[in-house]
Structures are given as C-alpha cells and as structure tokens.
NUDO-647587 format. One record per residue (C-alpha): residue number from 1; x, y, z; residue in one letter. Coordinates in pm, whole numbers, plus 32768, in hexadecimal, padded with zeros to 4 digits. Example, Ala and Ser with C-alpha at 12.3 -4.5 7.8 and 13.67 -1.06 7.14 Angstrom:
% residues 2
- pos,east,north,up,code
- 1,84CE,7E3E,830C,a $
- 2,8557,7F96,82CA,s $
//
This chain:
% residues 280
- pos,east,north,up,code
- 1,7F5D,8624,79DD,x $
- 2,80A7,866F,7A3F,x $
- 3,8183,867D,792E,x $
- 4,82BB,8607,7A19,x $
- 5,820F,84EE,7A4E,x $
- 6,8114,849C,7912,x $
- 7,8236,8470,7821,x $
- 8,82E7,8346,78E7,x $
- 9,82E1,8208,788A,x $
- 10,8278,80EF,79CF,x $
- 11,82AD,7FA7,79BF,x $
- 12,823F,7EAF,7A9B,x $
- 13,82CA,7D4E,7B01,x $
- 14,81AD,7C6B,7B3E,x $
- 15,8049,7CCE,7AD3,x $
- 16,7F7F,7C5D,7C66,x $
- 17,7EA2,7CE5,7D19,x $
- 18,7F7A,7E1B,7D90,x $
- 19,8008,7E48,7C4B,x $
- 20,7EC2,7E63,7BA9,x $
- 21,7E2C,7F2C,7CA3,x $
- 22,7F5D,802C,7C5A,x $
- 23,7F46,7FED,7AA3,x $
- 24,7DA8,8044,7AED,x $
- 25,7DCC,8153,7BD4,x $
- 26,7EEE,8204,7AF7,x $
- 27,7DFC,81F3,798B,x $
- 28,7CD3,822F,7A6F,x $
- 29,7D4D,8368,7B1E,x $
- 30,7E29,83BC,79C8,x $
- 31,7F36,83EA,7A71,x $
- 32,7FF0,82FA,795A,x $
- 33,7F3E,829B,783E,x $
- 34,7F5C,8125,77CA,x $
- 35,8035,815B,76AC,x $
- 36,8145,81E4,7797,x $
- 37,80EF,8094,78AD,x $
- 38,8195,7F45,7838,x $
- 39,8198,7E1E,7923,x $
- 40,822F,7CB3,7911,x $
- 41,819F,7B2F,79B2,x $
- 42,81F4,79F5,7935,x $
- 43,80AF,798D,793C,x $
- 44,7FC9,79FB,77ED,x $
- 45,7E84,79FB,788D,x $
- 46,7F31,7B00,7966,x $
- 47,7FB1,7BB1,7853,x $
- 48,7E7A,7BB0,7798,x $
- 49,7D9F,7C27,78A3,x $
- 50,7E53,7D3B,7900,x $
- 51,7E98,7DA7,7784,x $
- 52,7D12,7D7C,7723,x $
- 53,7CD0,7E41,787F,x $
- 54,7D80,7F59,7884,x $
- 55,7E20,7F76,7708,x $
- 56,7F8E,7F62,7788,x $
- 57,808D,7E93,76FB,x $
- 58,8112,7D55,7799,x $
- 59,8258,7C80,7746,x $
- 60,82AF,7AFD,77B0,x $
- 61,83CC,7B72,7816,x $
- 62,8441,7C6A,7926,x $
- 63,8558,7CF2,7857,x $
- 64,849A,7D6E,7739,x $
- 65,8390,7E2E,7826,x $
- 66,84AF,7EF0,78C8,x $
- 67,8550,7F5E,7777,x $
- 68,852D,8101,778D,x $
- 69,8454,80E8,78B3,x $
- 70,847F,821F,79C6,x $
- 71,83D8,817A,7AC5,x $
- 72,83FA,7FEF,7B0D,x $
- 73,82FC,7F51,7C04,x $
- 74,8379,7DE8,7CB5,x $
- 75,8226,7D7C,7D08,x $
- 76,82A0,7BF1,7D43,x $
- 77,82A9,7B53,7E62,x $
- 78,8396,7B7F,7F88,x $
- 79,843E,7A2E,7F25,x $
- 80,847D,7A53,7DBB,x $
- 81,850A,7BAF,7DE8,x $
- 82,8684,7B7C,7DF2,x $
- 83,8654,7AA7,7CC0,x $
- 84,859D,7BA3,7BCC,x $
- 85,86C4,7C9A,7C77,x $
- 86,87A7,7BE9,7BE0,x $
- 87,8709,7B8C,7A8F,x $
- 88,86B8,7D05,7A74,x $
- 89,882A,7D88,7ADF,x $
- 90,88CF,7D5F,7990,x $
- 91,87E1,7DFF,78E4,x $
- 92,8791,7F53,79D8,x $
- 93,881A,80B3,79A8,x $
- 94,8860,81AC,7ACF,x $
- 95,874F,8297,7A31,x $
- 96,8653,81AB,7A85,x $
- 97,857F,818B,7BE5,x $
- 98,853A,8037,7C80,x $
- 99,8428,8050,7D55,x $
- 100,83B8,7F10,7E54,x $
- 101,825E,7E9E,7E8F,x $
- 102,82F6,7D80,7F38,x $
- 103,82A2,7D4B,808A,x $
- 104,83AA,7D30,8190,x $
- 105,84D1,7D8A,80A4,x $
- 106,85D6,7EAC,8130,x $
- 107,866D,7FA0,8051,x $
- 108,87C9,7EE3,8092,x $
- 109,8790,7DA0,804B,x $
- 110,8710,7E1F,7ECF,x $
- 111,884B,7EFD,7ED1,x $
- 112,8917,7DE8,7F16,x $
- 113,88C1,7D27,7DFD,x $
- 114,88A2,7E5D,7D02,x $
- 115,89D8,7F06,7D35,x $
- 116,8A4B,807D,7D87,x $
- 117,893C,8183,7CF2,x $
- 118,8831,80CD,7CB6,x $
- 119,8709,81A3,7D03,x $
- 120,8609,80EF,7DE5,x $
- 121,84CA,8114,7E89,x $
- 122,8435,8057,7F93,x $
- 123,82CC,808C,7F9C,x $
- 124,81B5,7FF1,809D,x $
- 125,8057,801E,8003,x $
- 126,7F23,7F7B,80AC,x $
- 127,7DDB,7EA6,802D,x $
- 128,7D1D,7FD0,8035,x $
- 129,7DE7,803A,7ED6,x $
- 130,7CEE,7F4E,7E0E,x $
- 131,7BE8,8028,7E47,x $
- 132,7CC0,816F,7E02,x $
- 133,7CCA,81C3,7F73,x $
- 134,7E11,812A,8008,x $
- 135,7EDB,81B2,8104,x $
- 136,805C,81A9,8085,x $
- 137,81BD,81EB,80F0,x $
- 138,82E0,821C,8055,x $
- 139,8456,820B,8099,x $
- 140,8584,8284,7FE2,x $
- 141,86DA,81BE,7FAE,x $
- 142,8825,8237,7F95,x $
- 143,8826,82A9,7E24,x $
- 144,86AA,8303,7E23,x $
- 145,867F,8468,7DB1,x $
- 146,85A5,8565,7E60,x $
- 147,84DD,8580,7D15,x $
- 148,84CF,8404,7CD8,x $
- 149,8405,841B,7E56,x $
- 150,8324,852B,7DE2,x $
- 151,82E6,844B,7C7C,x $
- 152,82AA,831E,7D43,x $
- 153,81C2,83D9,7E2A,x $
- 154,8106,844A,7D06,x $
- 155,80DB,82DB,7C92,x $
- 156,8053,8264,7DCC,x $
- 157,7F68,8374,7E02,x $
- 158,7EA9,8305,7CFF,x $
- 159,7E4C,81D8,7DF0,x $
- 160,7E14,82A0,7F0E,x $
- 161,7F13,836D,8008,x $
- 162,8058,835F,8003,x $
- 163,816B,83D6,8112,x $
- 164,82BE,83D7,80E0,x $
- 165,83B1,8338,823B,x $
- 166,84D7,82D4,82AF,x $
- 167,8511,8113,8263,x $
- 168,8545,80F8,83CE,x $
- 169,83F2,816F,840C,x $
- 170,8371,8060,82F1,x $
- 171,832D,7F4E,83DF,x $
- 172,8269,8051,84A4,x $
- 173,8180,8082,835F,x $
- 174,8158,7F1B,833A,x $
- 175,80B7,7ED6,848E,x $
- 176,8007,8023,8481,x $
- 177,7F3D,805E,8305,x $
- 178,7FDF,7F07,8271,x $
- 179,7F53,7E38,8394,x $
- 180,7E2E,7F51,83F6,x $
- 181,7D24,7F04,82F8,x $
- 182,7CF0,7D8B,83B3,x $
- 183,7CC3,7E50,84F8,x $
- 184,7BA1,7F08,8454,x $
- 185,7AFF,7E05,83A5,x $
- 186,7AD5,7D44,84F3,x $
- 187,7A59,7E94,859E,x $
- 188,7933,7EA8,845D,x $
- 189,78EE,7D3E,84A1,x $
- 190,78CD,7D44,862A,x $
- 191,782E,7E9D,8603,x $
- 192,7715,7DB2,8515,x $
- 193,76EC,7CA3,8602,x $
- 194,7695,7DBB,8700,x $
- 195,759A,7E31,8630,x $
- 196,750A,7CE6,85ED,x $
- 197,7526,7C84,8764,x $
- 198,7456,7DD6,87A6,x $
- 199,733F,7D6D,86A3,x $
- 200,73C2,7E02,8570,x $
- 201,7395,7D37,83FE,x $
- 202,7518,7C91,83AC,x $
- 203,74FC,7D95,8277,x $
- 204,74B3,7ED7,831B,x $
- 205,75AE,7E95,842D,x $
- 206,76A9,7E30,8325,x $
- 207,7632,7F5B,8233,x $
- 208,7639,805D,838F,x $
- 209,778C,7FC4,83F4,x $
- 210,7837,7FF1,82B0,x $
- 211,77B0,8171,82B5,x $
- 212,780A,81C3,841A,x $
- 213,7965,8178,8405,x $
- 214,799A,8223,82AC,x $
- 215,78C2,835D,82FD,x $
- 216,79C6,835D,8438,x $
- 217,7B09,834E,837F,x $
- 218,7A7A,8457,828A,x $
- 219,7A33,8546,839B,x $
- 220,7B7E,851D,8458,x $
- 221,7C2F,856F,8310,x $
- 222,7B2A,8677,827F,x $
- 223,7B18,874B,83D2,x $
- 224,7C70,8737,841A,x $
- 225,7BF2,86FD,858C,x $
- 226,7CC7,8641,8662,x $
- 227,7BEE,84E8,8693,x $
- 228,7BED,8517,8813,x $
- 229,7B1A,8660,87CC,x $
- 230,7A49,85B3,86D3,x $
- 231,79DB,84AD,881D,x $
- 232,799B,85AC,88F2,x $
- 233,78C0,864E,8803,x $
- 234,77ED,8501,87F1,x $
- 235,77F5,84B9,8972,x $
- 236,76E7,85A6,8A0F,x $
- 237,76E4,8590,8B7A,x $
- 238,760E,8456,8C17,x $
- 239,760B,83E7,8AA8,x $
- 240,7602,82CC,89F5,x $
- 241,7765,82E6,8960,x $
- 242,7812,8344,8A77,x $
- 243,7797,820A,8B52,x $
- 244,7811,8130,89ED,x $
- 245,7960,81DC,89F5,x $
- 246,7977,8190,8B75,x $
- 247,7949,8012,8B2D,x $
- 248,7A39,803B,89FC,x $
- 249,7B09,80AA,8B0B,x $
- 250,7B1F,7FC2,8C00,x $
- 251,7B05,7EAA,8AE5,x $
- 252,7CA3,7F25,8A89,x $
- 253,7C2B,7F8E,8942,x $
- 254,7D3F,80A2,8911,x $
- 255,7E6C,7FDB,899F,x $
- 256,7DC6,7EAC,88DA,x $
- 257,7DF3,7F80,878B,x $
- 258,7F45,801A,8804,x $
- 259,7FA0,7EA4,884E,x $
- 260,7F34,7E21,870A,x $
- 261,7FFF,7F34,8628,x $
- 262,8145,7EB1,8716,x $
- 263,813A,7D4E,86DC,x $
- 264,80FC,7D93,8571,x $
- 265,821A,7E6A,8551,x $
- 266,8309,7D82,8616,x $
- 267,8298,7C5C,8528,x $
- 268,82D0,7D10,8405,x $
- 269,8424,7D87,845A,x $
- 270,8461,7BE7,84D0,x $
- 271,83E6,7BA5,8358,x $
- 272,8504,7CB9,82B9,x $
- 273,8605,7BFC,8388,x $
- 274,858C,7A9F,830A,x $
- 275,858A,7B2B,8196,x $
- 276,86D5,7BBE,81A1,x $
- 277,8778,7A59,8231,x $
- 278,86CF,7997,8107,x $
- 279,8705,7A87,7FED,x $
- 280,886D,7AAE,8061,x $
//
C-alpha cells in the first residue's frame, strides 16, 4: 500500500450501489483498510449491510461520518446534493477533499454552495466499477490540490482505470465510458441473436459473445496496437471478416457509434444545466 494514501480516513455519503462498489473495491484491493472507511445512510438495513460486509463503520448521520475524514465521497443523488452541501458546510474544514459521485453536478455549482477553498472533486465512474473494472474520470476544482488528484486517482483505481481531465471535457466522458457500457451490452446481445440465427445454442452464443468482446478489449489494451491494426490483422483477403466489416460498413456502424457518444454527451451537459437551475 501506499502509505500517502493507506493512512487516510474516507468517508462516504450514502452507502448504494456505487458507493459500495468503491467501500469493496478499496478493502478488496487494500488500498484502505475498513477501519480507516466510515460511511453514513439513514436507512439501518443500509448501514448494517455495508458494516457486516465490509467491517467499516457507518453513522445515521452524515455529520458524524465526516468527522476527521481526508477524503469525503457524495454518493447521493443529483437532487439531494445541494441539500447534504449545505447540512455538511458548517461542519467541513479546508484540509478536507469533497469528491462527487453525483451525476451531472459541475465543480461550480458545489463551490457555490461550499464557499472559497473548499477542495472538490468531480469524479465520473461507470457500471463496470462493481465488478472492479470501471472506466473513471476525474476533474479538479479550483482549490483541489495536485496531490488530492493523484490520492483520488489512487482511490478509484482500485475499481478499475482512472484518468485525470479537464470538467469541460466531463460531459464528453459521460456519453463516451458513462453511457458506453449500454452500447456494448446491445453489441453482446445482437452479436447472440446472430449466433442463434446461424444455428448456435442461446448459451454458447451468449457464452462466445461475452468472450469475444472481452478477449478484444484485452488485446487492444495488452498489445498496445492501435485497434485499426488489430482488424486488419483479422481480415485476410477474400475472407470472412473482411466481407463482415464491409456490411458493418455500409450498415453506418462507425458514424452510428460516433453518433451515439454525441447525443449522450449533449444530454448530459442538458442534464448539468437542468441541475444547476434547481439546486440554485
């Protein structure tokens, strides 16, 4: 472990399904053992799961889990975040890091409400995290340290990757790994029906899907070949792949994608706007 990091304290603002995939990943990858993880929920089956689970401790109340905590996590939702802003404000220091898990919130609005030199991340993790392999960015406000970036990074590795951006690039995220993993699932599933339209058993085409696409990704990251390389290597000439990737082709499947990740990110940003005009 990294002793930087090991020794701080994270608390955590609701105990959902993000949160909890964070609380397992950090005592699973022992990054941060439980006695140093504290989290807070109002409601005590929440609070006991997530104590008996991972051996953390949890509080009723929101202020009590922040008390000497480095790192404080606002996984809540998007609507109930000016609200545990303010209920936290009185009782934060300027040596402590706020860091969002709240969709659609911008770095301003939370500094708004907090005041001058409160430290705060804004962080966009995807579904993939429960499983320890998310894809997540991060973005630095005004007061945000270069080593409170670096800590944060650590703490989301342990889900995944983690890459540190700009906020104006946020939205971007959101429509490209936020949004991306629904692109894939419906590529595994029409992928399966293609195998069951060709004669294949649901559950090998399902099973040969699932493996396809993952031995894929792993390749593209584990060769460090660029993916364009990668289909040329699969596309002999006459082939079979190379007559697929001409119907892919003419079927828009690129622009399709590139169209998808677009209209994601423009909706996202349309969802910032809405949550800064009703937290305001």
């Amino acid at each position: 472990m990294t002793t930087a990091i090991s020794d701080k304290t994270i608390a955590f603002i609701g105990t959902g399904s993000m949160a909890r995939a964070i609380i397992k990943g950090l005592v699973q990858t022992k990054t941060i053992a439980p006695k140093h993880i504290r989290a807070s929920d109002r409601r005590d089956d929440q609070r006991s799961k997530a104590s008996e689970r991972y051996g953390i401790l949890t509080f009723e109340k929101n202020t009590e889990a922040i008390s000497g905590a480095d790192y404080i996590f606002l996984a809540v939702k998007p609507q109930g975040i000016a609200a545990v802003l303010k209920e936290l404000k009185p009782h934060l220091s300027n040596d402590q890091c706020i860091v969002s898990v709240a969709a659609g919130i911008r770095i301003d609005l939370m500094e708004s409400i907090l005041g001058d030199k409160t430290k705060i991340v804004r962080s966009m993790p995807n579904i993939c995290s429960r499983i320890g392999e998310g894809a997540t960015a991060i973005s630095g406000g005004h007061f945000a340290t270069d080593s409170d970036l670096t800590a944060v990074k650590t703490l989301f590795d342990a889900i995944g990757m983690t890459v540190i951006v700009p906020e104006d690039q946020m939205d971007s995220v959101t429509g490209l790994s936020g949004s991306g993993p629904a692109f894939i699932f419906m590529i595994i599933e029409a992928l399966s029906d293609a195998g069951v339209k060709m004669g294949l058993s649901r559950k090998n085409a399902h099973e040969l899907s699932c493996q396809t696409v993952l031995g894929a990704a792993k390749l593209v990251q584990e060769s460090k070949e660029h993916p364009g390389r990668l289909k040329d290597m699969v596309c002999s000439p006459g082939g079979t792949a190379i007559s697929a990737v001409h119907t892919l082709e003419a079927g828009g499947l690129r622009t399709t994608l590139i169209n998808a990740v677009e209209t994601a990110a423009k909706r996202a940003a349309c969802i910032a706007d809405i949550n800064a005009k009703q937290c305001s």
